[in-house]
C-alpha distance (Angstrom), angle and dihedral (degrees) to the residues before:
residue distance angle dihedral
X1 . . .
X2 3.54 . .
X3 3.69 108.6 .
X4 4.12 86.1 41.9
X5 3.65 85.5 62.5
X6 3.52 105.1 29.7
X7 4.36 114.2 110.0
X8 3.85 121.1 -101.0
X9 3.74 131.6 -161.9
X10 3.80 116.7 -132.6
X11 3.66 95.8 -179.5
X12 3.49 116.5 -64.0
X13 4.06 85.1 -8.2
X14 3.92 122.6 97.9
X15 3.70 112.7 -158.0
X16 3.55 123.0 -160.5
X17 3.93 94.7 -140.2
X18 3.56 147.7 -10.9
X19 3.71 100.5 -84.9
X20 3.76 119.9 115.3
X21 3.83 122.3 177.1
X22 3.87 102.4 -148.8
X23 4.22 115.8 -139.3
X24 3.55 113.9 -94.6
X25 3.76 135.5 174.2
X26 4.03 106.3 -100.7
X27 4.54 95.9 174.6
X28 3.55 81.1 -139.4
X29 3.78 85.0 116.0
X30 3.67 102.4 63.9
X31 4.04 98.7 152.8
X32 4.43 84.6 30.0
X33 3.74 91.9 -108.0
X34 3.82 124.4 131.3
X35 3.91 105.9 -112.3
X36 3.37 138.7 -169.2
X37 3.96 91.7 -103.0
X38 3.98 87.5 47.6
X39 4.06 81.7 52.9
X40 3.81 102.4 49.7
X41 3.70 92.5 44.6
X42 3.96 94.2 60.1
X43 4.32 82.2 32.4
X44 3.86 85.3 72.4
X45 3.74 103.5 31.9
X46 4.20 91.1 53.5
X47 3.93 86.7 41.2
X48 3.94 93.0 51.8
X49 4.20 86.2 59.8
X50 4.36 102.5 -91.0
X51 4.19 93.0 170.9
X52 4.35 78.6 -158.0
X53 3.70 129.9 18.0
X54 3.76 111.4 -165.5
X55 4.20 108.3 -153.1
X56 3.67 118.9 -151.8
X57 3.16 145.6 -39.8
X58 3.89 94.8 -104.1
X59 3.32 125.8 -156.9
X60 4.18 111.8 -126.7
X61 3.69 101.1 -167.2
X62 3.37 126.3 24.6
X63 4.32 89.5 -109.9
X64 3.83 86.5 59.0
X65 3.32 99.7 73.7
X66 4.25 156.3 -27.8
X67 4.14 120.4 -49.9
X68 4.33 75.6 -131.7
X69 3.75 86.6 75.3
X70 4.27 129.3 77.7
X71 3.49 107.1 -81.6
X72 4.21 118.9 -131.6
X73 4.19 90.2 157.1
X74 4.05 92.3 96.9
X75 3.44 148.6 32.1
X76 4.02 80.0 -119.1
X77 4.11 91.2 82.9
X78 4.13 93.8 50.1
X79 3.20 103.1 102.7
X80 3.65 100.0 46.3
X81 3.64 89.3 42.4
X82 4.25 88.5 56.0
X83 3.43 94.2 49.3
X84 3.97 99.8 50.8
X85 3.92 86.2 50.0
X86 4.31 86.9 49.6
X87 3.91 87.7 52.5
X88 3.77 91.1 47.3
X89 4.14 97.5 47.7
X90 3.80 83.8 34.9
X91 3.99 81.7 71.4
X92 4.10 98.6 38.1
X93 3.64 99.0 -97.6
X94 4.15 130.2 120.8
X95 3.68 116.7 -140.5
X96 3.82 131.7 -160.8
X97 4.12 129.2 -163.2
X98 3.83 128.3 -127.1
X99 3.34 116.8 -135.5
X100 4.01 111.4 -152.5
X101 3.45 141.1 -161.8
X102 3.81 119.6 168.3
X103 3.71 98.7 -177.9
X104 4.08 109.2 -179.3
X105 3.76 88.6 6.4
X106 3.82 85.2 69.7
X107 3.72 111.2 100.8
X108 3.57 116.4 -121.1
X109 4.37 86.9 -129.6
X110 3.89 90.2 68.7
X111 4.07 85.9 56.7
X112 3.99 92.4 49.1
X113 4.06 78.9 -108.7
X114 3.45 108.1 -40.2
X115 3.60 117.6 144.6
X116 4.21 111.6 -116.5
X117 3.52 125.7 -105.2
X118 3.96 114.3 -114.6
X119 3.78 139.5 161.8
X120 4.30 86.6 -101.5
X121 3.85 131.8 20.7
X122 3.94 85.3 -111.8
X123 3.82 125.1 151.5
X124 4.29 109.6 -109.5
X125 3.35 114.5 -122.7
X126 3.94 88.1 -151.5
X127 3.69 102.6 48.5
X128 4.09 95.4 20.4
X129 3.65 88.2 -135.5
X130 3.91 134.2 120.8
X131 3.67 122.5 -107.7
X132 3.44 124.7 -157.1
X133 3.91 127.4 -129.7
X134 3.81 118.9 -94.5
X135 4.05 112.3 -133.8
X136 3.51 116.4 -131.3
X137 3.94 91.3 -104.1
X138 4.18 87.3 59.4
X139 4.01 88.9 45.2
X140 3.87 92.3 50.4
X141 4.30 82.7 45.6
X142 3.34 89.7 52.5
X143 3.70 91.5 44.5
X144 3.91 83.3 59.7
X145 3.67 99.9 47.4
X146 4.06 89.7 60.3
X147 3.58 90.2 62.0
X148 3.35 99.4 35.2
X149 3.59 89.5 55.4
X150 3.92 93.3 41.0
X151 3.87 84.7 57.2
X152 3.75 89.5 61.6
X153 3.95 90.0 44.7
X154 3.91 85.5 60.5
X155 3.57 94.2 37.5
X156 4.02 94.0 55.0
X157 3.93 88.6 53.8
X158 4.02 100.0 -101.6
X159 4.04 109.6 152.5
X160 4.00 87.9 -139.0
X161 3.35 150.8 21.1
X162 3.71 120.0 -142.0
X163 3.72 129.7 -152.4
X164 3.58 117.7 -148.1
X165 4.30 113.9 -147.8
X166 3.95 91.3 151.5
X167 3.59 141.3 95.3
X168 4.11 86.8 32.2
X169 3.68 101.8 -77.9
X170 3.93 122.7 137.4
X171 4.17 100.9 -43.6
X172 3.45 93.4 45.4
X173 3.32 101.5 46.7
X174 3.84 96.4 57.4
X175 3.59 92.4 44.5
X176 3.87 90.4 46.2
X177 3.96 109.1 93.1
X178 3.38 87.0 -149.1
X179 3.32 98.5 58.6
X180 3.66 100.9 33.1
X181 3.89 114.9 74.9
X182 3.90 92.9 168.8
X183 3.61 124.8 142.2
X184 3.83 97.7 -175.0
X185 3.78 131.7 75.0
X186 4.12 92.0 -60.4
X187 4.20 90.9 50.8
X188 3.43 137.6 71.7
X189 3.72 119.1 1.4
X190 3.77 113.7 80.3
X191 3.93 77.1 -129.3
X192 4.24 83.1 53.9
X193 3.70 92.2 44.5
X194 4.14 96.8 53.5
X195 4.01 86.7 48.6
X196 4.06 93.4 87.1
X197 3.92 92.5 46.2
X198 4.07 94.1 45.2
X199 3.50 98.9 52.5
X200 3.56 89.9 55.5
X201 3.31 96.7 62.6
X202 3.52 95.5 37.3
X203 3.77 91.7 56.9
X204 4.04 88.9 43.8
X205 3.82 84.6 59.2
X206 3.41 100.9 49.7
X207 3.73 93.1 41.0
X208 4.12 95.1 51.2
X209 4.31 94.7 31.7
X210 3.63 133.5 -118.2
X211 3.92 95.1 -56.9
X212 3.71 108.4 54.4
X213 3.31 119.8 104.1
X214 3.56 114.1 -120.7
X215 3.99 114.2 -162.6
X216 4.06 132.7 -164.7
X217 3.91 124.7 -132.6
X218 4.14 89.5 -157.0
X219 3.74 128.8 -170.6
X220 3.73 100.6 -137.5
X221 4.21 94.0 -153.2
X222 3.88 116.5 -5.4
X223 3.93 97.5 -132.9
X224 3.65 95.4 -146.7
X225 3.50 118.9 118.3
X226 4.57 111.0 -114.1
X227 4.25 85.1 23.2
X228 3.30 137.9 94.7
X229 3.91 128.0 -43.8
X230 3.79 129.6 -155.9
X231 4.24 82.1 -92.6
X232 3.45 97.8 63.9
X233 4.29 98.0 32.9
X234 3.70 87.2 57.8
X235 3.61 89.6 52.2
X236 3.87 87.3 48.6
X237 4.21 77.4 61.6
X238 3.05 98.6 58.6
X239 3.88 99.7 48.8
X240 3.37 100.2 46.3
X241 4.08 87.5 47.7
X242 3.68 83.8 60.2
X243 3.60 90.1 46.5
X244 4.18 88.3 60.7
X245 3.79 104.3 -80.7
X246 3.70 115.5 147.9
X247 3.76 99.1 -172.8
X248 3.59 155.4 20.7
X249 3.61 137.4 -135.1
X250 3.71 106.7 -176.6
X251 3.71 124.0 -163.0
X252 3.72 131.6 158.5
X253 3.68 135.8 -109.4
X254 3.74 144.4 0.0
X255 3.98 125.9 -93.4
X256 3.59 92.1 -95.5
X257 3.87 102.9 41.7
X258 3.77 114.4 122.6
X259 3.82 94.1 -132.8
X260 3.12 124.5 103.7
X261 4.25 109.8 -110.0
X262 3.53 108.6 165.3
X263 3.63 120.0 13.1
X264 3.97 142.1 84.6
X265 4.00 79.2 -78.7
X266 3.71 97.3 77.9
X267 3.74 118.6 56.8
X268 3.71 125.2 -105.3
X269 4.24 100.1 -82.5
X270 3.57 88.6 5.4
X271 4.04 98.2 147.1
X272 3.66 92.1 46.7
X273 3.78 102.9 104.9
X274 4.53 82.4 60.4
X275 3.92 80.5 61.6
X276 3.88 84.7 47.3
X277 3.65 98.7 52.3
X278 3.70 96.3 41.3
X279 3.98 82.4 53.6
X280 3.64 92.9 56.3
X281 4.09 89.7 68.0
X282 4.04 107.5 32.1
X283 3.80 128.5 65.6
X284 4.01 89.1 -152.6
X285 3.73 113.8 101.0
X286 3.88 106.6 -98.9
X287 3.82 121.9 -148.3
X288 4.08 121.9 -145.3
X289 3.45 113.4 -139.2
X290 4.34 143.5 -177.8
X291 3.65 117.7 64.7
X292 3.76 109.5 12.5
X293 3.49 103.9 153.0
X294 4.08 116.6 168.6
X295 3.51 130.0 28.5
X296 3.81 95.6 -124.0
X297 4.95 83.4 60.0
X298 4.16 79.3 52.3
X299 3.36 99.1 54.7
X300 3.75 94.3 43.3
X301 3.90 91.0 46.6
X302 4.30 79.4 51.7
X303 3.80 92.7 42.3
X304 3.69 106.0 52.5
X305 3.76 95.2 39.2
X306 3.43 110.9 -110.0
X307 4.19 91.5 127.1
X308 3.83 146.4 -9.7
X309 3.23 103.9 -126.2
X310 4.01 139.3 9.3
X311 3.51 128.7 -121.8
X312 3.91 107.9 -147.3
X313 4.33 106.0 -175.3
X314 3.83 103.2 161.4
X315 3.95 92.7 23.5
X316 3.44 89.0 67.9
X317 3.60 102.1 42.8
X318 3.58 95.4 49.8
X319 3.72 91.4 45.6
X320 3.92 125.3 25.1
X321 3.44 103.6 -175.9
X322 4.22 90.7 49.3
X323 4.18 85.0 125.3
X324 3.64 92.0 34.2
X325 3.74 91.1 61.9
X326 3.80 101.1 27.8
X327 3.94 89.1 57.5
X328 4.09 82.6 50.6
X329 3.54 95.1 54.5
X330 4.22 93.8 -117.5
X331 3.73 93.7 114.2
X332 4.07 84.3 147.3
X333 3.52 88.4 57.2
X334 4.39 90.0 63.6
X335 3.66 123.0 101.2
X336 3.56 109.2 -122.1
X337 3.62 136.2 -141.1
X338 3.64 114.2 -121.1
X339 4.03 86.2 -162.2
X340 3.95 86.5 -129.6
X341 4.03 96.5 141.6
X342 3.97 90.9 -148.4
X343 4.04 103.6 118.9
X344 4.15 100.8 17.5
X345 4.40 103.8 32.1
X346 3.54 94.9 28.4
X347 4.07 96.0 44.8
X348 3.39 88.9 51.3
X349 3.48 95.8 50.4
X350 3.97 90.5 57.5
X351 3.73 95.1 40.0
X352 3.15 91.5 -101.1
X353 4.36 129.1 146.0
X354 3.76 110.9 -91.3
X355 4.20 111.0 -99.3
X356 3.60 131.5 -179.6
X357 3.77 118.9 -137.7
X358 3.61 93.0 -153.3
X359 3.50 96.2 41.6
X360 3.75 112.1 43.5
X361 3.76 88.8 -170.9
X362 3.98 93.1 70.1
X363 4.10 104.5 114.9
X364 3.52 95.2 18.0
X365 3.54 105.1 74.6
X366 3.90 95.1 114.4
X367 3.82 85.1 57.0
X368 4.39 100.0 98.6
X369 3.96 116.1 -132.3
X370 3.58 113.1 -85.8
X371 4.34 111.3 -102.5
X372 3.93 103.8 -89.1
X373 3.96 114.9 -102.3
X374 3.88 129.4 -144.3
X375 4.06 111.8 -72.4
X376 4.07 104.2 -81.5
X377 4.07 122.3 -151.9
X378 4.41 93.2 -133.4
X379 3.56 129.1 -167.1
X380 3.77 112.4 -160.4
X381 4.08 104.2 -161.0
X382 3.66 104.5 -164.5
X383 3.91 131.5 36.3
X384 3.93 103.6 -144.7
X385 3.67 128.0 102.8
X386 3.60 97.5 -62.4
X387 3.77 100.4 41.8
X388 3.86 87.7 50.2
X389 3.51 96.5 50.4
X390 3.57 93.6 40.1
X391 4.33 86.1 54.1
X392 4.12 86.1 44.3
X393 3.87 89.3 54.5
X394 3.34 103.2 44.0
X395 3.65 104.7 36.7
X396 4.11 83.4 55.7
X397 4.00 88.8 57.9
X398 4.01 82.1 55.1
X399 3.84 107.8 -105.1
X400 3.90 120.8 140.7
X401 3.99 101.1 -105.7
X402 3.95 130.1 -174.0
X403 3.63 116.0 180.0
X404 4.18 116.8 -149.8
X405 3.50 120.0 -144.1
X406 4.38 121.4 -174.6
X407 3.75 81.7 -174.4
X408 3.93 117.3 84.7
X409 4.48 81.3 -130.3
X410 3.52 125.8 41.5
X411 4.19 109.6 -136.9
X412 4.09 100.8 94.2
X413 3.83 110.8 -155.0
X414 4.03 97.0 -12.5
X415 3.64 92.9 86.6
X416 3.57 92.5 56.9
X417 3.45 91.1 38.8
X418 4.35 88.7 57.8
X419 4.02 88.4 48.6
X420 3.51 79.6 66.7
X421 4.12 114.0 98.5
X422 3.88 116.0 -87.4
X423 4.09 83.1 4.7
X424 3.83 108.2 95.5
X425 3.95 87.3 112.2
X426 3.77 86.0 79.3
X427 3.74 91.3 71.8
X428 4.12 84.5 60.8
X429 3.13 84.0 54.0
X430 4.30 95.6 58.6
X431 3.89 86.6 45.1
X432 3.64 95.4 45.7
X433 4.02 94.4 47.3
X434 4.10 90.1 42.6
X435 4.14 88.8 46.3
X436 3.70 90.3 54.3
X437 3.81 93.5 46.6
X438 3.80 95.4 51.5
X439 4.29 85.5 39.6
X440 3.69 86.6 60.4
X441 3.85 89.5 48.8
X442 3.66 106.9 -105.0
X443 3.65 116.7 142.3
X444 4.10 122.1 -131.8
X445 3.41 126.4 -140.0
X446 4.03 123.2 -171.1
X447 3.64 142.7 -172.4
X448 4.35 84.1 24.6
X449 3.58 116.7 125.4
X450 3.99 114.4 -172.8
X451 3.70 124.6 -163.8
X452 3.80 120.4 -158.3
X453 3.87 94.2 -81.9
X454 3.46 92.2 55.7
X455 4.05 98.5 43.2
X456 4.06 83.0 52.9
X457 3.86 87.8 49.9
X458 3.55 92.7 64.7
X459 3.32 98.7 54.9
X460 4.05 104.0 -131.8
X461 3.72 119.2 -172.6
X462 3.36 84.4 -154.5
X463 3.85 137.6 16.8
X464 3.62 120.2 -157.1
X465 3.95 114.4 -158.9
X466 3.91 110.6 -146.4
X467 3.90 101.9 151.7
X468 3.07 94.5 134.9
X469 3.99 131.6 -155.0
X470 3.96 144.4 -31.2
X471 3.88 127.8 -150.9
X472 3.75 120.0 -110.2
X473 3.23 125.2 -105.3
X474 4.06 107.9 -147.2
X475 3.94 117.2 -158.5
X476 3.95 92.6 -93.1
X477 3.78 110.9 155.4
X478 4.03 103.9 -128.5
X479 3.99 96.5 30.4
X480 3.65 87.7 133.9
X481 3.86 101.4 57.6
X482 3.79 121.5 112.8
X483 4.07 97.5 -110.4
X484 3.74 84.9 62.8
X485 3.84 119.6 95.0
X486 4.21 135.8 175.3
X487 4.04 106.2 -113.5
X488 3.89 93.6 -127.7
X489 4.09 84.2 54.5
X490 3.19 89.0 61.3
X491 3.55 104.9 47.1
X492 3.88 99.5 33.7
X493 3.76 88.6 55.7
X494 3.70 100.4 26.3
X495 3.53 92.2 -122.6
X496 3.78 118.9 -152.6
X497 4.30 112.6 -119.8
X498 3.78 133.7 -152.0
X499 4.07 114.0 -114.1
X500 3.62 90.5 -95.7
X501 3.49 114.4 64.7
X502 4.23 127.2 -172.8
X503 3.85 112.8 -168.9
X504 3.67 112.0 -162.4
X505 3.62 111.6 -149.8
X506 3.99 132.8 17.2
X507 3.74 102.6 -131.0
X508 3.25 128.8 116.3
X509 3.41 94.1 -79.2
X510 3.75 96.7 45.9
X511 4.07 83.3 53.3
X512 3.48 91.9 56.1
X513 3.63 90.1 54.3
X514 3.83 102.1 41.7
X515 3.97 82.7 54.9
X516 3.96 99.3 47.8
X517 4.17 89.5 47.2
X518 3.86 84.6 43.2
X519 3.86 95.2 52.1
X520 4.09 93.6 52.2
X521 4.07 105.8 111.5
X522 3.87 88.2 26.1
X523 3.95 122.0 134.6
X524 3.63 119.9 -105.7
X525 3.89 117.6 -124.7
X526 3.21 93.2 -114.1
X527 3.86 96.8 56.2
X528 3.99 79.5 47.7
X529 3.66 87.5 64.3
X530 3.10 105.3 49.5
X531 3.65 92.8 53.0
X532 3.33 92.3 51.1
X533 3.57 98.1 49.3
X534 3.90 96.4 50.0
X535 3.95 91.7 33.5
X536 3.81 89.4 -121.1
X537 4.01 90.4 154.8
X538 3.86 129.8 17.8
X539 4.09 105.2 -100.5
X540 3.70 92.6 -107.3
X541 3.86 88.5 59.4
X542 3.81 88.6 53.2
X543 3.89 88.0 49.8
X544 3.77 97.0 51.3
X545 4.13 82.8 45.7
X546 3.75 93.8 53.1
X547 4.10 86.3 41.1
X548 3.66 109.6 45.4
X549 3.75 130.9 44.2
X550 3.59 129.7 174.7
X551 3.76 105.6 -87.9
X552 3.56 128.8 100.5
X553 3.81 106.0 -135.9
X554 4.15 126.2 -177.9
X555 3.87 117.1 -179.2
X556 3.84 110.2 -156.5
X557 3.93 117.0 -163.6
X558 3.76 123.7 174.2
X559 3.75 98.4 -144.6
X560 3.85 122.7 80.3
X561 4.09 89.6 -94.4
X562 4.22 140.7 29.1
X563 4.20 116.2 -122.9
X564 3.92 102.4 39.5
X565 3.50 104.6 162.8
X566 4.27 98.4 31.0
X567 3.77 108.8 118.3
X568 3.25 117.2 -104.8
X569 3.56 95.9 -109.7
X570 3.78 97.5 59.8
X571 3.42 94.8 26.9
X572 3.85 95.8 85.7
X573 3.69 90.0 43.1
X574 4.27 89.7 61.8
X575 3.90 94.1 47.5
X576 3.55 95.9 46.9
X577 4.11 85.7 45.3
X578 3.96 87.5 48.0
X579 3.71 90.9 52.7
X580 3.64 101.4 42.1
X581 4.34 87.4 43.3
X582 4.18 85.2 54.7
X583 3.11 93.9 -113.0
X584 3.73 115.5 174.0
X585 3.74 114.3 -140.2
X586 3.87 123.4 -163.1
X587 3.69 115.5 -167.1
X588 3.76 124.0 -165.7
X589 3.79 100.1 16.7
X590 3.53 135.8 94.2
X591 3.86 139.7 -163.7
X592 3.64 111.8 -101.4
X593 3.93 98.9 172.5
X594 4.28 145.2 28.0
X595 3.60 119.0 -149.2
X596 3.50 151.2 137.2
X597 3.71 88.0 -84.5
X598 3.75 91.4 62.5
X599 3.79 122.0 -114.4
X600 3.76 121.6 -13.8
X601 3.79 110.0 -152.7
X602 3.79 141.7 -169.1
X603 4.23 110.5 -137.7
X604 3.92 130.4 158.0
X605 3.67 86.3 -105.1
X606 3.92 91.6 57.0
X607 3.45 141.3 -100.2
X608 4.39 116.6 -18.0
X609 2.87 136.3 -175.6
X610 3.78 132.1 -147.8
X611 4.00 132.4 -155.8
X612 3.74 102.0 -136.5
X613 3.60 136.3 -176.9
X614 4.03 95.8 172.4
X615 3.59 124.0 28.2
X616 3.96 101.7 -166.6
X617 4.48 107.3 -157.8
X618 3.95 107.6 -144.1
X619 3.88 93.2 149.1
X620 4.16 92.0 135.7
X621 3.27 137.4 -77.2
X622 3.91 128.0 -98.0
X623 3.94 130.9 -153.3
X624 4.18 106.7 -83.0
X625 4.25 101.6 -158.1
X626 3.65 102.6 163.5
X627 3.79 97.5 172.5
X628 3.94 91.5 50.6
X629 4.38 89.4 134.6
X630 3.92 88.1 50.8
X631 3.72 93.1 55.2
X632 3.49 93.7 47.7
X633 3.83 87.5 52.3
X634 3.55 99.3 45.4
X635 3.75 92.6 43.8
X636 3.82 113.6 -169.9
X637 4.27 92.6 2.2
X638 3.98 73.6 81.5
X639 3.72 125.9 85.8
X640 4.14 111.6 -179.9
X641 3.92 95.3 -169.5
X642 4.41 122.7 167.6
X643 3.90 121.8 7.8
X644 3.81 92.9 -9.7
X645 3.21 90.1 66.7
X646 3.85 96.8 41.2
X647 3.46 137.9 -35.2
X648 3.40 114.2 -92.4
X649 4.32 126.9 128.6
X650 3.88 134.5 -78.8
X651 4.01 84.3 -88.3
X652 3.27 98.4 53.3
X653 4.01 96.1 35.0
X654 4.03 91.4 54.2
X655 3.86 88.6 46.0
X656 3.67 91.5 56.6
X657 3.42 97.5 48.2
X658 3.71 92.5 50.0
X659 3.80 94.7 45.9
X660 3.97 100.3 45.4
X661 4.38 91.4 44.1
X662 3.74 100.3 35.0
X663 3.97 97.1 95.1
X664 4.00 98.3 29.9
């Protein structure tokens, strides 16, 4: 890892390494004060080795933005601002502040209904609300309240202030033609367009001085049809550099681009060649960001030249001490993110504190370890997410813990979950939560199934029930035919289907399994390639290859839509992938019968029915507690923790574990 961990100059600032932490909304903020739980998390993050952590975005007017975010807009937020960046030199890091202006991405409820300012009156394809235009004496205010609030940045002790013309807030939107409509100085002309974003950073650096590093958030390509393109962002680059920035951060997208950014969807490092082409005009040092997992893909990305730095967001929040333990040479040891969005994106998204599925810790860093209790003898009965966790946790607090599996791998459901498409993260996740069980020195035992004689022959002093859950069974007639298969069989054995395929059930699970029967007959992406590459096919042949395979697949759901219960993050991403995969979708019907005839439904338009070689069951899943009369006897020697306790998801089954074990 030597160019990972090799120092930097950012201006007048020397980093240690390459490492930036990029800002990201936390909601730890609610009233836009620093707190103490705003404090610990960045504590932990600059102890673990961060060479940059990037605070924010914050708000510099009170139209840019919600009160729930950290306030830089007044000399009111100072002193909390000081003493997060004392906490974070305290521990050897440098720290930087985003200032953040969402313009019509603001919704009109943070501005007790006021409509946001914007270059354009144009209709956000975020918030699906009209924003009004700005006039040029509100732009040049604006202008004003950067530097104002970059001023305070500097005077609160930050090393940098950060820009942020990503994600299609303020800087994009007035350089976006499709969101500009001007026909004054700040419309029209590419030249027009920059103006906006230029002054900023011109009034940034005469506002912090010649020596201040001045850093750029940058959306590498917009994604939106009519906008900008990776041409015209890099340009954008190379103006603002002029202008006085010293760096980039380069992303991809806006909120309401229909490519994927951030999730299982895009391959690890898969926005790194926008980091490359923005490179290829600036002198500043450039960062590549979005989905750089390990430490050995960084110093790759670092090695062949396609950035300067890396920008690791979700890395770091699932796991701290990532640097830490990459400089160490234990990068098996790091908790890694599984890029699923459900406890940090889709929080966020519903105000909610930032979590960590992985990492059940994330958010509660200000909370102190619980007092440590006498040495326990455990027995862990279950291996999935919750029994691992649950083995992790307490064999940290210094009990003797063996985990029993009946299953010849431990994991549970995740590993059918990452058969899934644009899911094979999840099976990180299974190593990663096994790894850090064994780490913490509990043993693993598979392919052992104990009934209650032999739990009581072992002599636990305390039992922890994590066996997880059991699909229902709904009153179909025909359930017990041979064309009818469990969804997790499917997947966790990557069962083979007939041409005509019947999903039962349009949950997440049932999703999961419309899109794996859907993707059977599909190109690889490496056969995609090398068609490309030699122009074998015309792209729109390759698309339709990579799209369609040759099964017929209908998802029937009883409620009034399919995916209840996907974030909403990913959820977009698995109903455009269920349209373009021709899926057919039946709402508001159910199967009532199985028979030679295929499957005989119930739908608003009347009774159907449907040829079927395949009926796949993903009707939900129910709590599966086997050793319910041993609990009751053993009273509180008994922990039921995850699906056995009530069906809920691997989220929500790893919290529990965490929360009901952490102080035994």
């Amino acid at each position: 890892m030597s160019l990972l961990f090799s120092p930097i100059r950012i201006r007048s600032l020397k980093l240690p390494n390459r490492i930036v932490m990029p800002a990201m909304h936390l909601n730890f903020t609610m009233d836009g004060m620093v707190n103490k739980k705003l404090i610990e998390f960045y504590r932990l993050r600059a102890k673990g080795g961060c060479g940059l952590l990037q605070i924010g975005g914050c708000p510099v007017d009170p139209e840019a933005g919600g009160e729930y975010m950290i306030g830089v807009n007044g000399d009111k937020y100072l002193p909390g601002l000081k003493s997060l960046v004392d906490v974070i030199h305290s521990e050897g890091s440098h720290c930087g502040l985003q200032l953040y202006h969402a313009g019509r991405y603001t919704y009109s409820f943070f501005l007790g209904g006021k409509q946001p300012p914007s270059a354009s009156a144009t209709l956000s394809g975020l918030t699906r609300e009209m924003s009004r235009e700005m006039t040029v004496e509100e732009i040049r205010k604006t202008v004003q309240d950067f530097a104002d609030s970059a001023a305070r940045v500097k005077e609160a002790g930050f090393d940098v202030v950060e820009v942020i013309a990503s994600a299609g807030y303020l800087v994009n939107q007035f350089f976006s033609p499709l969101t500009n409509l001007r026909t004054d100085e700040y419309g029209g002309s590419l030249e027009n367009r920059l103006r906006f974003g230029v002054e900023v950073v011109q009034a940034i650096r005469r506002a912090v001085g010649p020596d201040f590093p001045i850093t750029v958030r940058l959306s590498g390509n917009d994604f939106v049809e009519g906008s900008n393109t990776n041409k015209e962002n890099a340009l954008l680059a190379k103006a603002l550099e002029a202008a006085g920035a010293d760096m980039f951060n380069v992303t991809g997208g806006w909120h309401e681009s229909r490519v994927p950014q951030i999730t299982n969807a895009l391959p690890r490092a898969g926005f790194a060649y926008l980091a490359r082409n923005v490179k290829r005009l600036v002198k500043a040092p450039v960062a590549a960001a979005n989905r750089i997992n390990t430490p050995e893909m960084a110093e790759q990305l670092l090695r062949d030249g396609w950035c300067d730095l890396v920008s690791l967001g979700r890395a770091l929040i699932t796991d701290a001490e990532w640097p830490l333990k990459a400089r160490e040479g234990r990068s098996a040891d790091i908790l890694h993110c599984i890029s699923c969005n459900q406890e940090c994106l889709d929080n966020i998204f519903q105000l909610k504190p930032l979590g960590c599925l992985v990492n059940p810790r994330v958010g509660h860093e200000d909370e102190p370890e619980a007092p440590k209790t006498p040495a326990k003898k455990v027995l862990v009965l279950g291996g999935g997410p919750a029994g691992l966790t649950a083995a992790a946790t307490l064999a940290r607090r210094g009990h003797s813990v063996e985990v029993v599996e009946k299953r010849e791998r431990v994991g549970g459901q995740v590993f059918a979950a990452s058969v899934a498409p644009n899911k094979s993260e999840f099976a990180t996740l299974a190593e990663t939560l096994f790894r850090q069980a064994t780490l913490a020195g509990a043993t693993v035992a598979t392919n052992v199934e104990l009934d209650e004689k032999g739990i009581v022959a072992r002599r636990p002093d305390l039992v922890v029930l994590a066996t997880g859950g059991q699909p229902l069974r709904p009153p179909i007639e025909g359930l017990d035919r041979p064309e009818v298969v469990e969804a997790m069989a499917v997947l966790d054995e990557r069962r083979s289907v007939g041409q005509r395929v019947v999903v039962i059930g349009g949950g997440p699970i049932g999703v999961e399994a419309a899109l794996y029967a859907a993707a059977i007959g599909t190109i690889e992406p490496e056969t995609a390639a090398f068609l490309l590459r030699h122009r074998a096919e015309d792209p729109e042949t390759i698309r339709a290859l990579l799209w369609r395979g040759n099964k017929q697949v209908t998802l029937v759901e009883m409620q009034s839509a399919v995916g209840q219960g996907i974030g909403k993050s990913t959820k977009w991403i698995a109903m455009k992938e269920i349209k373009e995969m021709g899926v057919e979708v039946l709402t508001q019907a159910r199967v009532v019968r199985i028979d030679d005839a295929g499957a005989h439904l119930d739908t608003p338009e009347g009774a159907r029915t449907i040829p079927v070689d395949t009926v796949i069951l993903a009707a939900g899943m129910t709590a599966h507690n086997p050793y319910a009369n041993l609990a009751a006897r053993m009273g509180d020697k008994v922990v039921v923790v995850g699906d056995a306790g009530g069906v809920s998801d691997a989220a929500g089954a790893i919290r529990d574990a965490y929360r009901k074990l952490r102080a035994v």
